[in-house]
Backbone as JSON, one array per atom type, in Angstrom:
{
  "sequence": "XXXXXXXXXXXXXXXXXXXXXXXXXXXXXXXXXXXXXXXXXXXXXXXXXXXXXXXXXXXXXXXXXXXXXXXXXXXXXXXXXXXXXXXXXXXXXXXXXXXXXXXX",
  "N": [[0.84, -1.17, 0.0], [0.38, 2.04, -1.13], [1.51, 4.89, 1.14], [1.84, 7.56, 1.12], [3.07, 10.08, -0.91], [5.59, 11.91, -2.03], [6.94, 14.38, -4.3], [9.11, 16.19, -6.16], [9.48, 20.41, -5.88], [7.46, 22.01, -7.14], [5.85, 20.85, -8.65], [2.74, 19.07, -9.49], [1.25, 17.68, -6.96], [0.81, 14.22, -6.09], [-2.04, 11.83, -5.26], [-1.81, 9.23, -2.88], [-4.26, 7.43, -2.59], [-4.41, 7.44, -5.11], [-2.71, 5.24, -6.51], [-1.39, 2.25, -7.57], [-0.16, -0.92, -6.29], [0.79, -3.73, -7.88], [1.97, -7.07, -7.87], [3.08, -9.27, -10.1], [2.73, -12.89, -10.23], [5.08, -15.06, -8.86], [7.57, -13.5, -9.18], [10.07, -11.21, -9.28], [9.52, -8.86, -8.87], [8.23, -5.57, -8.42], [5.48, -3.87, -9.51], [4.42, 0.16, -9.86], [1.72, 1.95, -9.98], [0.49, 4.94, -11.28], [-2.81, 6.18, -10.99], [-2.85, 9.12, -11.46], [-1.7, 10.97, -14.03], [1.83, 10.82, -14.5], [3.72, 13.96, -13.63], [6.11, 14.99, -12.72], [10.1, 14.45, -12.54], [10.89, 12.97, -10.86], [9.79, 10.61, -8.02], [9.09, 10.35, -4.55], [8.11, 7.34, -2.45], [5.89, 6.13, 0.09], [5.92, 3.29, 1.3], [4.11, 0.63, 2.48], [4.22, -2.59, 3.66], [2.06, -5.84, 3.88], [2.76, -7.85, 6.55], [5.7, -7.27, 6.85], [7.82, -7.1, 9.14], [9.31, -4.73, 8.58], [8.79, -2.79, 7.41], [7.03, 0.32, 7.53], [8.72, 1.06, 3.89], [10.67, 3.82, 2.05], [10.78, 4.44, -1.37], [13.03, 5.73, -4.07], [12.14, 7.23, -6.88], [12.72, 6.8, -10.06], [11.27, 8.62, -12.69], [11.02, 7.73, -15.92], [10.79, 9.43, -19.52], [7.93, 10.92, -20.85], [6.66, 8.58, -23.49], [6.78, 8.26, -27.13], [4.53, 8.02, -28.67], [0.89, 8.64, -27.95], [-0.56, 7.99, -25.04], [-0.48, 4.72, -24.48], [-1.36, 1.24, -23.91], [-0.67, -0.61, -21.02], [1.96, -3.0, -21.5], [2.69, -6.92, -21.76], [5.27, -7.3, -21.35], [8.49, -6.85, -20.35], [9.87, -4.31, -23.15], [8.03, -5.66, -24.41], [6.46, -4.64, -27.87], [3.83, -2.14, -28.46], [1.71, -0.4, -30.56], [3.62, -0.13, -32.43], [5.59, 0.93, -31.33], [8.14, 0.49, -28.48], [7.76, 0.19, -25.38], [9.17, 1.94, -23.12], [11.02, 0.1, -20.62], [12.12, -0.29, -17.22], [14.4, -1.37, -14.58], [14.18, -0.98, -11.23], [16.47, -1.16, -8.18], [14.77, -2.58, -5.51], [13.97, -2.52, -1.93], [15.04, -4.96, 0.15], [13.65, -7.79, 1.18], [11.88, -10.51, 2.88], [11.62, -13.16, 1.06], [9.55, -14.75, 0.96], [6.84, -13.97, 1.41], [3.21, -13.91, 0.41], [2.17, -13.97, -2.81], [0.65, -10.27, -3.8]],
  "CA": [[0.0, 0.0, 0.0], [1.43, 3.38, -0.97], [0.99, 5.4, 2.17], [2.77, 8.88, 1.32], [4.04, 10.32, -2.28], [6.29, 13.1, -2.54], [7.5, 14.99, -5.56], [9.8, 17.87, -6.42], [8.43, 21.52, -6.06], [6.75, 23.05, -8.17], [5.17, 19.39, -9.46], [1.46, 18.76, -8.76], [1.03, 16.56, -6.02], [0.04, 12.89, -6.33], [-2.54, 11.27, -3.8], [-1.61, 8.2, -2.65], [-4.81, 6.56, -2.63], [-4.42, 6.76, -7.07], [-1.52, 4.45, -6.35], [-2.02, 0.59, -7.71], [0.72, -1.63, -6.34], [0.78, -4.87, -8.49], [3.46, -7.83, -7.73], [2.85, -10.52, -11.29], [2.91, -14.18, -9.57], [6.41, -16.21, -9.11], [8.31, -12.36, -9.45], [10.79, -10.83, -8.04], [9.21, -7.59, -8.64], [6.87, -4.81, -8.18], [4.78, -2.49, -10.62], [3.92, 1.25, -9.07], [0.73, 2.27, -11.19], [-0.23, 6.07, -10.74], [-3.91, 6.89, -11.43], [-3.15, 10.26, -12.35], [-0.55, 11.31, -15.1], [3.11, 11.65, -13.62], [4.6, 14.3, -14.29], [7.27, 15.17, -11.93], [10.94, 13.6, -12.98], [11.05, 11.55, -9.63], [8.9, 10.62, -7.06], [9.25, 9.17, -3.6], [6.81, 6.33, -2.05], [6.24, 5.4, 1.18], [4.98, 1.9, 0.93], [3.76, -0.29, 3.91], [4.04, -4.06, 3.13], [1.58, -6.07, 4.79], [3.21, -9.09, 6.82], [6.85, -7.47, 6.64], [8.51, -5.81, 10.38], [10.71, -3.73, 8.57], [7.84, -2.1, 6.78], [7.15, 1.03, 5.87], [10.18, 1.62, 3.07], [11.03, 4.77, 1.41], [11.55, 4.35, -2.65], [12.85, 7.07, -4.82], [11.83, 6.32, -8.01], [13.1, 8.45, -11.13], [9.91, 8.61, -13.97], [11.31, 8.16, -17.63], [10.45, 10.55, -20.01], [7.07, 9.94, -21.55], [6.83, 7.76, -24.6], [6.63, 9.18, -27.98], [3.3, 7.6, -28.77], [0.01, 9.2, -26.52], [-1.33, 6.94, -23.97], [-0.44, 3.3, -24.56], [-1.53, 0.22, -22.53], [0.24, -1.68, -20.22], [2.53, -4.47, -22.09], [2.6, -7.62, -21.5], [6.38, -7.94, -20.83], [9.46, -5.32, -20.81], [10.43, -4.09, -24.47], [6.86, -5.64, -25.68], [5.98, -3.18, -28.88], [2.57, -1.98, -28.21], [1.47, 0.65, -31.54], [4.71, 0.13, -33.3], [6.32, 1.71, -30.4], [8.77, -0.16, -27.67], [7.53, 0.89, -24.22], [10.8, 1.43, -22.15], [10.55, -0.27, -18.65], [13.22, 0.25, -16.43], [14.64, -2.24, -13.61], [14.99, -0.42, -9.82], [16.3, -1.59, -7.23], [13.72, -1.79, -3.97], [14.34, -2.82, -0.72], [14.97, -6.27, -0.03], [12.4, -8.37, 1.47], [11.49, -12.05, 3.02], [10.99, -13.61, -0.45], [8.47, -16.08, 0.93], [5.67, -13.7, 1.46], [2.53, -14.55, -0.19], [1.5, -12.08, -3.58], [-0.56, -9.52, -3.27]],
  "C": [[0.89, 1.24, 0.0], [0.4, 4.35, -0.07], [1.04, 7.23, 1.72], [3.45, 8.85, -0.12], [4.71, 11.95, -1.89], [7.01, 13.58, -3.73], [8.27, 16.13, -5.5], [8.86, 19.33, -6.53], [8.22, 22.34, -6.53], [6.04, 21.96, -9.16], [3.9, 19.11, -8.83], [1.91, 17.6, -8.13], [0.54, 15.56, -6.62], [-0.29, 12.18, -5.01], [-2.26, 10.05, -3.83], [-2.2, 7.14, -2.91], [-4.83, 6.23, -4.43], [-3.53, 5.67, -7.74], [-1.72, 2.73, -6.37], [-0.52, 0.13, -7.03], [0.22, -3.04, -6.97], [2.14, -5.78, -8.52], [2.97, -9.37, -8.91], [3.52, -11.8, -10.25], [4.21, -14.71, -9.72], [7.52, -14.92, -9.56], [8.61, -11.67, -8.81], [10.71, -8.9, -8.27], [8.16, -6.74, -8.58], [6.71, -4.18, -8.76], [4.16, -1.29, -9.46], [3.18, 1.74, -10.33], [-0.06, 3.35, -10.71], [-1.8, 6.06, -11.11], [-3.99, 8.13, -12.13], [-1.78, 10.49, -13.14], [0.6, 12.03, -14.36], [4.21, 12.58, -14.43], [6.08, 15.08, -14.08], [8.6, 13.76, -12.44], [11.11, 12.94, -12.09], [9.7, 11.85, -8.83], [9.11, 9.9, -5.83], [7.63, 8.64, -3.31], [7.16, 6.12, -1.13], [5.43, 4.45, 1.04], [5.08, 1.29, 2.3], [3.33, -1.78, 3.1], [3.29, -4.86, 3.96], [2.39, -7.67, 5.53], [5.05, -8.58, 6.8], [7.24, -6.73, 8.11], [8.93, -5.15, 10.02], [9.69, -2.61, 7.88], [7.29, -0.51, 7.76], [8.41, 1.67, 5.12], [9.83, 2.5, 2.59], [11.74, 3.97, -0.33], [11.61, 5.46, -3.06], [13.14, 7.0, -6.12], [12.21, 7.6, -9.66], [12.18, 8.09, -12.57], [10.91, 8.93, -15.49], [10.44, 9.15, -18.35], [9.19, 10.27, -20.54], [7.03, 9.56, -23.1], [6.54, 8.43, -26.08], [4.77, 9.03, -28.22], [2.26, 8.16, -27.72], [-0.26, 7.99, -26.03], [-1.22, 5.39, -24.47], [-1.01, 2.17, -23.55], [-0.27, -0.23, -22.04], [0.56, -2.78, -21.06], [2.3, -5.0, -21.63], [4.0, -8.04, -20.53], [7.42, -7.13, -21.41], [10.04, -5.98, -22.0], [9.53, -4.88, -25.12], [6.57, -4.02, -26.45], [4.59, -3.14, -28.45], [2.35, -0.54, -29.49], [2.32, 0.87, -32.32], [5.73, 0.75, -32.64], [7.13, 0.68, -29.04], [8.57, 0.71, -26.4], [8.54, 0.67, -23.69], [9.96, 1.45, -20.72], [12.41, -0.18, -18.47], [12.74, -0.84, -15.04], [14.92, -1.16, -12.29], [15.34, -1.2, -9.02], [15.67, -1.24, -5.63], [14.77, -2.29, -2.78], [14.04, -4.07, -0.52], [14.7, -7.25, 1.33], [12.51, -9.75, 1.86], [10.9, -11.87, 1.64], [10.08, -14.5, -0.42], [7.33, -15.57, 1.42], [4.73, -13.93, 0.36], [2.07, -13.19, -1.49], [0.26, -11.85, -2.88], [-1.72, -9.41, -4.4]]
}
């Protein structure tokens, strides 16, 4: 659950609750899915994991530029083409976790 966003200032705010976290089954990673259009070049998250003690982490996440193409969907899988266009995904590293919690 993202608890807390912060952005650089002079960047509209983003509310927390527009904030999807999604973890794809058997993966060792996590999708952060705004609701509203980001347009600040970073953003921090405070995320609260449910089931972890060490919880809530700080990420500070740096937003690529947006894509040439308007509004695309969500790929399937990084450097799927979606419109003739190669959506760039980008690897971070989070904060590292009991790997035997259950997805969310």
């Amino acid at each position: 659950m993202v608890r807390e966003t912060e952005v650089p200032q002079g960047h509209a705010a983003l509310p927390a609750a527009a904030f999807t976290v999604m973890r794809p089954a058997a993966s060792d990673y996590v999708v952060f899915q705004s609701g509203d259009v980001v347009r600040a070049p970073e953003v921090s998250l405070i995320i609260s994991v449910a089931g972890d003690p060490r919880s809530p982490y700080r990420m500070d996440l740096q937003v690529p530029e947006a894509a040439a193409a308007p509004a695309l969907g969500m790929a399937g899988s990084p450097g799927e083409r979606a419109g003739g266009v190669t959506l760039p995904t980008r690897r971070l590293q989070g904060p590292q976790g009991e790997s035997d919690l259950p997805p969310k």
